[in-house]
C-alpha positions as CSV (number, residue, x, y, z in Angstrom):
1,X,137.6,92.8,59.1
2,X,133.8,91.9,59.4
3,X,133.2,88.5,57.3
4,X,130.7,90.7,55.5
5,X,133.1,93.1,54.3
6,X,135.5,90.8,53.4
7,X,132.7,88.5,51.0
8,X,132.4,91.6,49.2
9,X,135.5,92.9,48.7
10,X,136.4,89.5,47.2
11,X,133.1,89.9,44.9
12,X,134.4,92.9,43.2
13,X,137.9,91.7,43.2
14,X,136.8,88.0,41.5
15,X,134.8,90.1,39.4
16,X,137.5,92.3,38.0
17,X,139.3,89.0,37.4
18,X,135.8,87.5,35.6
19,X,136.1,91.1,33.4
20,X,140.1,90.3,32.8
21,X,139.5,86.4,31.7
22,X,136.9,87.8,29.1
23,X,139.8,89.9,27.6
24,X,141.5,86.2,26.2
25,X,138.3,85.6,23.9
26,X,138.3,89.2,22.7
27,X,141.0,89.7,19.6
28,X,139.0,89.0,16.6
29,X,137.2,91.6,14.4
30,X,138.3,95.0,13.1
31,X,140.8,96.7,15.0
32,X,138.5,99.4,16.1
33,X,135.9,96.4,17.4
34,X,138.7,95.0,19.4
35,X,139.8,97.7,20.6
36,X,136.8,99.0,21.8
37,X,135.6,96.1,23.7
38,X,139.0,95.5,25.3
39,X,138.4,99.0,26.7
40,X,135.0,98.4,27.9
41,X,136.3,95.3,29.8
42,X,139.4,97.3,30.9
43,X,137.2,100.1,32.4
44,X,134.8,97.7,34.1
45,X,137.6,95.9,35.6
46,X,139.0,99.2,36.8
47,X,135.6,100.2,38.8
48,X,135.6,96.9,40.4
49,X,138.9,97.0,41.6
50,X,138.4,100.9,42.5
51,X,135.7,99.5,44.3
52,X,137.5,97.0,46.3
53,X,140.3,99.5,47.5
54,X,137.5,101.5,48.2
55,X,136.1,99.6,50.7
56,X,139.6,97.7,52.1
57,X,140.8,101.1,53.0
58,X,137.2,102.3,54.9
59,X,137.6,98.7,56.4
60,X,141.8,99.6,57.2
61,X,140.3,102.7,58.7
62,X,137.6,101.4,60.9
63,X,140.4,99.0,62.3
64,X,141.9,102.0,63.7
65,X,144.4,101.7,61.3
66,X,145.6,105.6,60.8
67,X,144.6,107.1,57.9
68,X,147.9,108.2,56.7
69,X,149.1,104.4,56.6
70,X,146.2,103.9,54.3
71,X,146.8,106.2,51.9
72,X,150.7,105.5,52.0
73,X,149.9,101.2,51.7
74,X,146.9,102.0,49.2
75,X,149.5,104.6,47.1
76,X,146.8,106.9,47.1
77,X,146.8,110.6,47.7
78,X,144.5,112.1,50.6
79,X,141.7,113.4,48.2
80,X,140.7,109.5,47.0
81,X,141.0,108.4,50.8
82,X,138.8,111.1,51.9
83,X,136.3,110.3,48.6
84,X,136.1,106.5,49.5
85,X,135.8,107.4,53.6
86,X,132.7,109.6,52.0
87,X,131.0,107.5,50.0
88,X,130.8,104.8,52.3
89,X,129.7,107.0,54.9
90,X,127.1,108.6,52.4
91,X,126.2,105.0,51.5
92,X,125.5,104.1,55.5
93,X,123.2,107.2,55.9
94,X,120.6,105.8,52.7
């Protein structure tokens, strides 16, 4: 995997983690004030580490790694492997 690739994969992952620390700080207020920022953080976390198996499994795939053992090592089903294959090509041709 290029160095390049692999810098930003761990950027979104320590970023999740960044998002997930935050979560410690977060239990006081109302219930409903808690609760709602703990899902904020939650979902934030979730696209950066959406992100990052994202772009592992386009990097898996442009290893010649078969696309089937992607989605089998990733636990994903073919339609997010095809979606993140997509994407990253869509974000190549801008």
């Amino acid at each position: 995997m290029p160095p390049e690739q692999r810098a930003q994969i761990s950027s979104l992952v320590d970023g999740a983690q960044e998002q997930l620390i935050q979560l410690r700080g977060a239990q006081t207020g109302s219930s409903a004030d808690v609760s709602q920022h703990l899902l904020r953080i939650l979902s934030h976390s979730a696209d950066l580490i959406e992100k990052a198996l994202q772009h592992t499994v386009v990097a898996a795939v442009n290893a010649g790694v078969p696309p089937q053992d992607v989605v089998r090592w990733a636990k994903l089903p073919p339609g997010p492997l095809a979606d993140a294959l997509k994407a990253y090509q869509d974000a190549g041709d801008g």
